[in-house]
C-alpha positions as CSV (number, residue, x, y, z in Angstrom):
1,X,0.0,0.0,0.0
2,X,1.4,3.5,-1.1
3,X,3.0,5.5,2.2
4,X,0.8,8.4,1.2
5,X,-2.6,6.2,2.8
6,X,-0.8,6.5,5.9
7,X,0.6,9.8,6.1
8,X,-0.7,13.7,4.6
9,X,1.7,15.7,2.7
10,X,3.1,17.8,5.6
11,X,4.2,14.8,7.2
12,X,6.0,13.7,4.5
13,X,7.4,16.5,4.2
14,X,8.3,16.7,7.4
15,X,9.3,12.9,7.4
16,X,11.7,13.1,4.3
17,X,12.9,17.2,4.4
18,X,16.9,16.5,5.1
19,X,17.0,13.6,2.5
20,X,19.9,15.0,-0.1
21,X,17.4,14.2,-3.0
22,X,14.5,16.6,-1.2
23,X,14.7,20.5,-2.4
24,X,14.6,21.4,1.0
25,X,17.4,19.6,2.5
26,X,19.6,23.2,2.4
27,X,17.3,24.2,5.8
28,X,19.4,23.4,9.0
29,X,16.9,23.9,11.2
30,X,12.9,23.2,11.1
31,X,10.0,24.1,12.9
32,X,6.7,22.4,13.1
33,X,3.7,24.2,14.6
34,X,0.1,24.4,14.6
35,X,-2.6,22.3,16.0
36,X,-3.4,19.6,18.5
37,X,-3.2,16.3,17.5
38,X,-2.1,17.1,13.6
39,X,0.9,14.7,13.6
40,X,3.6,17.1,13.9
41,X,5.2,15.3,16.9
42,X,5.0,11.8,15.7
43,X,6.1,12.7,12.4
44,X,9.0,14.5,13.7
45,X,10.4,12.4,16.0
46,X,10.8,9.7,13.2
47,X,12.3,11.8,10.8
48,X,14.5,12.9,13.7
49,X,15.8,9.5,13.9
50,X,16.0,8.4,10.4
51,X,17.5,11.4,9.9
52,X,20.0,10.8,12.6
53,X,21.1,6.8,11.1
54,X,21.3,8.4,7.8
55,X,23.9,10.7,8.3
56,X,25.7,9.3,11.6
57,X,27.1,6.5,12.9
58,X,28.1,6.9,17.1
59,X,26.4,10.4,17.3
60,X,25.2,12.1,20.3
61,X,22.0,13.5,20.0
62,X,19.4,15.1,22.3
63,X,15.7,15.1,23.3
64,X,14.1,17.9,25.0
65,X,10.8,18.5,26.8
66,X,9.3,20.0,29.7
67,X,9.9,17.3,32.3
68,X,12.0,13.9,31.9
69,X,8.6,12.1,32.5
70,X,6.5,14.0,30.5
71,X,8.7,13.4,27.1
72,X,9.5,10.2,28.2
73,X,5.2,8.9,28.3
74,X,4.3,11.1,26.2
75,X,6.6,11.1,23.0
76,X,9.5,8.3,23.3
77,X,8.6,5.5,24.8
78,X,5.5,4.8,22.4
79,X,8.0,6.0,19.7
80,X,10.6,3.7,20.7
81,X,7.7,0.8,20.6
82,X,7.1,2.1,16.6
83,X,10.8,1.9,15.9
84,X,11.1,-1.6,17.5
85,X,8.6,-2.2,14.8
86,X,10.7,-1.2,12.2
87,X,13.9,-3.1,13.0
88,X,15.6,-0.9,15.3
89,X,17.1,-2.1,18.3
90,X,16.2,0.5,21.1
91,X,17.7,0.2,25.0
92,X,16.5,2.9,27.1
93,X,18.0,3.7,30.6
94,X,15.4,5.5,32.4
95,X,18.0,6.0,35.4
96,X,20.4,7.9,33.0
97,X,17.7,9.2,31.0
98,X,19.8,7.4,27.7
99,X,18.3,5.9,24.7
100,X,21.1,3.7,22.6
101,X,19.7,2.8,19.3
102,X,21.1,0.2,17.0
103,X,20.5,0.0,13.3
104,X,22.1,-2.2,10.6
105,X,25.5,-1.9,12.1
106,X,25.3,1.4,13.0
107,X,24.5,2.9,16.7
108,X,23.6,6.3,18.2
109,X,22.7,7.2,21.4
110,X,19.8,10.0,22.4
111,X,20.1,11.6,25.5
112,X,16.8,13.5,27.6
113,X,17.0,16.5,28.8
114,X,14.0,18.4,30.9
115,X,13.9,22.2,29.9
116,X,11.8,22.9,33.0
117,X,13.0,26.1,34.5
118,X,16.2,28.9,34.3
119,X,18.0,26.5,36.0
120,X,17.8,24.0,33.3
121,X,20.6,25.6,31.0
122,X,23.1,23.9,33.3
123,X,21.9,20.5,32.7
124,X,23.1,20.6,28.8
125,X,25.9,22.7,29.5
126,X,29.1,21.0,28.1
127,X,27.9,18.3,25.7
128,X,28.5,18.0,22.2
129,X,25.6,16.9,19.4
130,X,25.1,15.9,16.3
131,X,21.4,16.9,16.4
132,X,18.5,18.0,18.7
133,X,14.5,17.4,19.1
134,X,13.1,20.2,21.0
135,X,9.3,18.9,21.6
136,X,7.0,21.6,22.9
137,X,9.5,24.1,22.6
138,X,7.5,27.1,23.9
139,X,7.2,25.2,27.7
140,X,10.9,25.7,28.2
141,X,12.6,28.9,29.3
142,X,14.2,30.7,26.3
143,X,17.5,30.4,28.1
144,X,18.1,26.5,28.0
145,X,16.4,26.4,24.2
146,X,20.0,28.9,23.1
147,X,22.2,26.8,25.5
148,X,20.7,23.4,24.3
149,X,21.2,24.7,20.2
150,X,24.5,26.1,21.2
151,X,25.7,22.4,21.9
152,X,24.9,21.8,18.2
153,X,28.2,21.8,16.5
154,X,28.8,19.1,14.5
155,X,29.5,19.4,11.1
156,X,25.6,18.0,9.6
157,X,23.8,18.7,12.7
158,X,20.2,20.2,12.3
159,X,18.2,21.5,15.2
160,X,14.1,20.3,15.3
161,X,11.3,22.2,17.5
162,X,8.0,21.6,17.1
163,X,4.9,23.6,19.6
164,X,1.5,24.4,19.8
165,X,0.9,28.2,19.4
166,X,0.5,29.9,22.5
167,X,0.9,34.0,22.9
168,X,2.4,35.7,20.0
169,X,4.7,38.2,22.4
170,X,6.4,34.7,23.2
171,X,10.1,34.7,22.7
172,X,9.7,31.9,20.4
173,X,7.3,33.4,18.0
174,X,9.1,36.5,17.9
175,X,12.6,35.4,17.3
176,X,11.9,32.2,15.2
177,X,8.8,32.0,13.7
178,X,8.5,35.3,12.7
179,X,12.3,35.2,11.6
180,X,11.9,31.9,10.1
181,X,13.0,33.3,6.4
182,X,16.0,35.1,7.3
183,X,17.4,32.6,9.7
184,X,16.6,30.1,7.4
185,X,14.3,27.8,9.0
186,X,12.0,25.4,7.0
187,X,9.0,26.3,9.2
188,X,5.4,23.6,8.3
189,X,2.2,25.0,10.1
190,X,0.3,21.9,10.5
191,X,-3.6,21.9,10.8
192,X,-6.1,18.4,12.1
193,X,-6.6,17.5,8.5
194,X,-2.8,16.9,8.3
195,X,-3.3,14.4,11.1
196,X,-5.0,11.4,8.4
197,X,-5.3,9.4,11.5
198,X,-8.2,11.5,12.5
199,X,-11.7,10.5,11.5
200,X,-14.6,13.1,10.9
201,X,-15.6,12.9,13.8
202,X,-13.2,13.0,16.3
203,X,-11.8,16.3,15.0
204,X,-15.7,17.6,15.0
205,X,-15.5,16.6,18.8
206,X,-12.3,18.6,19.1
207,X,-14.0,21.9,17.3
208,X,-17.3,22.1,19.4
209,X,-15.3,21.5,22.9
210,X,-13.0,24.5,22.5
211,X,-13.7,28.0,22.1
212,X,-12.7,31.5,21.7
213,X,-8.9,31.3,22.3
214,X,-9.0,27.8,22.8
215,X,-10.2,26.7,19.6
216,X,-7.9,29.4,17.8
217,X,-5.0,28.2,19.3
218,X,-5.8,24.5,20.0
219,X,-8.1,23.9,16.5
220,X,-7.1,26.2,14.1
221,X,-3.5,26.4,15.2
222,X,-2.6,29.8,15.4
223,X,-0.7,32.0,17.5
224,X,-3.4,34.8,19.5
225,X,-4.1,36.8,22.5
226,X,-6.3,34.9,25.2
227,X,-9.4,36.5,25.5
228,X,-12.8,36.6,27.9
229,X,-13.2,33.7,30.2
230,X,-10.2,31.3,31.1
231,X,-12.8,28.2,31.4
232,X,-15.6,29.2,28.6
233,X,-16.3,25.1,28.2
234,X,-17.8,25.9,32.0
235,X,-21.4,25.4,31.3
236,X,-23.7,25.5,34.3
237,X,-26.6,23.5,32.5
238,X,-24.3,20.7,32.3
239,X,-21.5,21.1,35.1
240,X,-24.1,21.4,38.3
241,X,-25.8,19.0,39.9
242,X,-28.6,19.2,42.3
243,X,-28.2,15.2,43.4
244,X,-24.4,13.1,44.1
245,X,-24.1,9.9,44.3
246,X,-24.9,8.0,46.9
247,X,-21.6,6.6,47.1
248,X,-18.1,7.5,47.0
249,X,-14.8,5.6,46.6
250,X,-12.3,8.6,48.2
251,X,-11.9,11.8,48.7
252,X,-9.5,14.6,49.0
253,X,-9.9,18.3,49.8
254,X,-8.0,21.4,47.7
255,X,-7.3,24.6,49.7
256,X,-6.3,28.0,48.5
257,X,-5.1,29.6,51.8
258,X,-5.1,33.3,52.4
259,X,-5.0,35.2,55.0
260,X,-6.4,38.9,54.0
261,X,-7.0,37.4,50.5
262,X,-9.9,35.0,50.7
263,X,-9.3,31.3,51.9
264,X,-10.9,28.4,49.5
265,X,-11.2,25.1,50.3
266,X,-12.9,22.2,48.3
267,X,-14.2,18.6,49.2
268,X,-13.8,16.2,46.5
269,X,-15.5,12.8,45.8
270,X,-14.6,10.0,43.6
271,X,-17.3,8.0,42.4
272,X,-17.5,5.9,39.0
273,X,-14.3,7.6,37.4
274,X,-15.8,10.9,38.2
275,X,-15.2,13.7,40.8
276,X,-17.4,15.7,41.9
277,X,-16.7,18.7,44.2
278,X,-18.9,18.0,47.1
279,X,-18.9,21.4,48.9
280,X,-16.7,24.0,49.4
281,X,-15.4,26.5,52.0
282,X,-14.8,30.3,51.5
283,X,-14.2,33.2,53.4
284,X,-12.9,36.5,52.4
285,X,-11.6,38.5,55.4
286,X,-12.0,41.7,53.6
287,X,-15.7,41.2,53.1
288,X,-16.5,39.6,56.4
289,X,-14.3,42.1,58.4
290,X,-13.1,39.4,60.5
291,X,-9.5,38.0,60.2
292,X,-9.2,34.2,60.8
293,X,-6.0,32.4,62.2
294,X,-4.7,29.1,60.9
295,X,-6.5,27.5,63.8
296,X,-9.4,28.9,62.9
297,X,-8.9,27.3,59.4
298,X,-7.9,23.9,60.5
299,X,-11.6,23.6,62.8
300,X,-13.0,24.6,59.1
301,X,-11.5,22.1,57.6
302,X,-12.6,19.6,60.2
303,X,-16.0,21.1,59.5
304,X,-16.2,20.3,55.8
305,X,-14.8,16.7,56.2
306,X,-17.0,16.3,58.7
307,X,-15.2,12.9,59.9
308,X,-14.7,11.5,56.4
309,X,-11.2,9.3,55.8
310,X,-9.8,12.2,53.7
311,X,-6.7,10.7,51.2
312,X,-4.9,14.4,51.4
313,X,-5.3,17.6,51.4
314,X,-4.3,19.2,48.6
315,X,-2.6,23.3,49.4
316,X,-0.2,25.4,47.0
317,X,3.4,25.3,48.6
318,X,3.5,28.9,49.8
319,X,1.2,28.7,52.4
320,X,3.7,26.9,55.1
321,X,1.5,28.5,58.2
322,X,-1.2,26.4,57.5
323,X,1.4,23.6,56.0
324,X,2.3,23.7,59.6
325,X,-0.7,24.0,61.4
326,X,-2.1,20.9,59.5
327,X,1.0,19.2,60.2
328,X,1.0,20.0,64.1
329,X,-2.5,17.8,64.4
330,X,-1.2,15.0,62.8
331,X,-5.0,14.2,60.9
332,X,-4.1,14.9,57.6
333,X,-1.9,14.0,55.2
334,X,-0.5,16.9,53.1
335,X,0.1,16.9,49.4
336,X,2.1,20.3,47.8
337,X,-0.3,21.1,44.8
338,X,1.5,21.4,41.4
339,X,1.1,24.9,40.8
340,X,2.0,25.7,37.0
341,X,-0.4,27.8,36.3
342,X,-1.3,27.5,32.3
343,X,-0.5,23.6,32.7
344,X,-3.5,23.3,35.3
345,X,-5.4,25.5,33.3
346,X,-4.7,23.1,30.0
347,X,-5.8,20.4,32.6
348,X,-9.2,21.8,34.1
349,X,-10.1,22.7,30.6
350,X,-9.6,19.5,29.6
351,X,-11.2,17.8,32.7
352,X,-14.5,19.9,32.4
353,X,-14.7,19.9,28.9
354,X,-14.7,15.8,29.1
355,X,-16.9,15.9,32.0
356,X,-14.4,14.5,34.4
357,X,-15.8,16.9,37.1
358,X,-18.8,18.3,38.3
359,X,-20.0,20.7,41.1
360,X,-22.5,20.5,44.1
361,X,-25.2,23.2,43.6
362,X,-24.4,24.1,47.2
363,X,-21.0,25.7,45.3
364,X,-22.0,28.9,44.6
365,X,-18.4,30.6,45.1
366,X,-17.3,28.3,42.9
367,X,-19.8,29.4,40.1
368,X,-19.6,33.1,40.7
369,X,-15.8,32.8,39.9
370,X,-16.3,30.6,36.7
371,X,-18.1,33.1,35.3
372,X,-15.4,35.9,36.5
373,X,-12.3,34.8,36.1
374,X,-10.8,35.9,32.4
375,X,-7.7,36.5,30.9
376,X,-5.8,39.6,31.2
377,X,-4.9,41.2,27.9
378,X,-2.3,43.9,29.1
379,X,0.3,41.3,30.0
380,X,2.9,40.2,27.4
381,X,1.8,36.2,28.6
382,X,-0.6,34.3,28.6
383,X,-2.3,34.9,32.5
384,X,-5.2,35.5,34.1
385,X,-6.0,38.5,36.2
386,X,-5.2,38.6,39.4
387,X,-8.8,38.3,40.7
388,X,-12.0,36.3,40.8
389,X,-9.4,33.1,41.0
390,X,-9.6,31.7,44.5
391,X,-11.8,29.0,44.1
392,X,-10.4,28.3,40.5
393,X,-6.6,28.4,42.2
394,X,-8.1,25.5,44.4
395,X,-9.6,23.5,41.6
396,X,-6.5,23.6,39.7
397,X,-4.4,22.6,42.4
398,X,-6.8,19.4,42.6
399,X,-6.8,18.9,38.8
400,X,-3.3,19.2,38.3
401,X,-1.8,17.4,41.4
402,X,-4.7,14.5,41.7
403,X,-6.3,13.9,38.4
404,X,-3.9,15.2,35.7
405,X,-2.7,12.1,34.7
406,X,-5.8,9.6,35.3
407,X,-7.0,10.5,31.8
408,X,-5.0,10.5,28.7
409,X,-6.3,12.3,25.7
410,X,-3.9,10.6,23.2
411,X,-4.1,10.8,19.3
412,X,-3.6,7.8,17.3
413,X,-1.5,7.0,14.2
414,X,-1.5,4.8,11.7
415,X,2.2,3.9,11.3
416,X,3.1,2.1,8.2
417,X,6.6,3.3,6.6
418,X,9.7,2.7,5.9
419,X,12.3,4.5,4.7
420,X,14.7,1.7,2.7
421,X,17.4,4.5,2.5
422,X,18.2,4.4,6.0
């Protein structure tokens, strides 16, 4: 069966864009953008190592993402699986984050690399490479994406990102897609339809979940402001419930703590693969008059567990008074919530637009800042305003820390081809 019933034509280009007999081999460096699950990563990361047995033989070559565990579930390991497939012989070391690959009597070996924070830059310091695969290059500070490329100085090495759009201030828009042309960068913006894995109706599902900036970012792939509400997919016809089950399996509680800013706590249930947030505490100091202390806080949080075996309570790190307090009665077992703040909004988005979680009726802080909480447009980043957010900080820290990686919204691919030239 012809390799085009498998893959669209900005795959293959991607796939086949370094080969000497392509017109576009004279690019060093390409960039792959655009929308969710259009391919872009998949197809990459193959040419990436095709490209890499093609031209080397005991090359050192690197894989970036956000976190070590992150690239390594999301991107190589089922890649690795593919490559098996194809007659590659692939050995990963988790411990030494180390991939050696073995092909008809030649061998490279692909080292991972988290691009996490400033701090990064240190971790890629002093290596040499043939090559590099930056996936979801926007996530990573801009100072270990020119301190990974620097390491680049092979004779033959190309450099590979590949991202989904976010704000177009963003270093990376501004200094590389924009520049593409005069830095010479072979840059593909990919769409769905370039995904041919996707049916009809799965990337209809994907167009009438997102909206506003969402869906321009997400489903039409392009680089825009945020705008209005951070959680539009909120919809209260759908999201609220009168009635919970009768039953539940666990539960946790999430707690924004603040002392003159308001404190928000939440009471989560587990039933049937879904949670539902069962009731919630708030109280604002500056609207109530009263100041509360941490004590205070702790017999509120007695008071909405009311005796239930709680599995954690979920509370941002910076709030080590109450850390403390918590600690001191020796009831409750403390998790520090994961507190990126656009990753756990990617997550609740994705959890209410799925219905993965549902509110109590009783909620009504909960509601009020749904329908408040929006973007803020005079920031030169993607963030949302400093205000309305204290119940939403609480739901993310539940989203992100306890449910974030129950549910996987993978895209499929069919993968059928070979590239004899290797």
């Amino acid at each position: 069966m012809n390799k085009n019933d498998y893959f669209s034509t900005k795959q293959l280009i991607a796939l086949t864009w370094w080969h000497p007999s392509s017109q576009l081999s004279e690019y060093d460096i390409i960039i792959c953008d655009g929308a969710i699950r259009s391919g872009k990563s998949f197809s990459m990361f193959i040419s990436f190592v095709f490209w890499a047995f093609f031209t080397f033989n005991n090359g050192i070559f690197a894989i970036c993402g956000k976190t070590i565990s992150s690239i390594s579930r999301n991107l190589v390991i089922p890649m690795l699986a593919y490559l098996n497939k194809l007659g590659f012989i692939c050995n990963y070391t988790s411990s030494k984050n180390k991939i050696i690959i073995n092909y008809k009597n030649k061998v490279n070996t692909f080292y991972i690399f988290s691009g996490r924070d400033e701090s990064s830059a240190s971790l890629i310091q002093g290596i040499t490479l043939s090559g590099i695969l930056l996936d979801e290059v926007v996530l990573m500070p801009q100072s270990f994406v020119e301190q990974a490329i620097a390491r680049c100085s092979i004779e033959n090495s190309k450099i590979w990102f590949n991202c989904n759009p976010q704000h177009p201030a963003h270093w990376f828009y501004q200094n590389w897609i924009i520049k593409a042309k005069q830095r010479n960068v072979l840059y593909l913006h990919f769409k769905m339809s370039d995904n041919p894995s996707l049916s009809k109706r799965i990337i209809y599902r994907y167009k009438s979940i997102y909206s506003d900036s969402f869906y321009k970012r997400f489903v039409e792939g392009l680089w825009c402001l945020p705008d209005g509400l951070v959680y539009p997919m909120f919809n209260r016809n759908n999201h609220i419930i009168e009635t919970l089950p009768l039953n539940f399996e666990k539960y946790y509680v999430s707690c924004d703590y603040g002392t003159v800013n308001p404190t928000s706590m939440g009471l989560w249930g587990l039933s049937n693969k879904i949670w539902y947030r069962i009731k919630e505490f708030y109280h604002s100091s500056k609207k109530s008059g009263k100041l509360k202390t941490d004590e205070e806080y702790y017999i509120d949080l007695l008071n909405l567990t009311n005796g239930l075996s709680i599995e954690s309570v979920i509370i941002d790190p910076s709030a080590s008074n109450f850390i403390q307090c918590i600690s001191s009665h020796k009831k409750f077992k403390i998790i520090l919530a994961k507190n990126d703040v656009l990753t756990g909004i990617s997550k609740v988005s994705g959890a209410l637009s799925y219905n993965k979680i549902f509110f109590h009726s009783s909620c009504v802080n909960t509601f009020r800042e749904f329908s408040l909480y929006q973007w803020d447009q005079n920031t030169m980043k993607d963030y949302p305003k400093k205000e309305n957010d204290h119940t939403m900080d609480d739901i993310r820290y539940f989203v992100n820390t306890v449910i974030s990686n129950e549910n996987k919204y993978g895209f499929y691919v069919h993968t059928t081809y070979r590239n004899n030239n290797i």
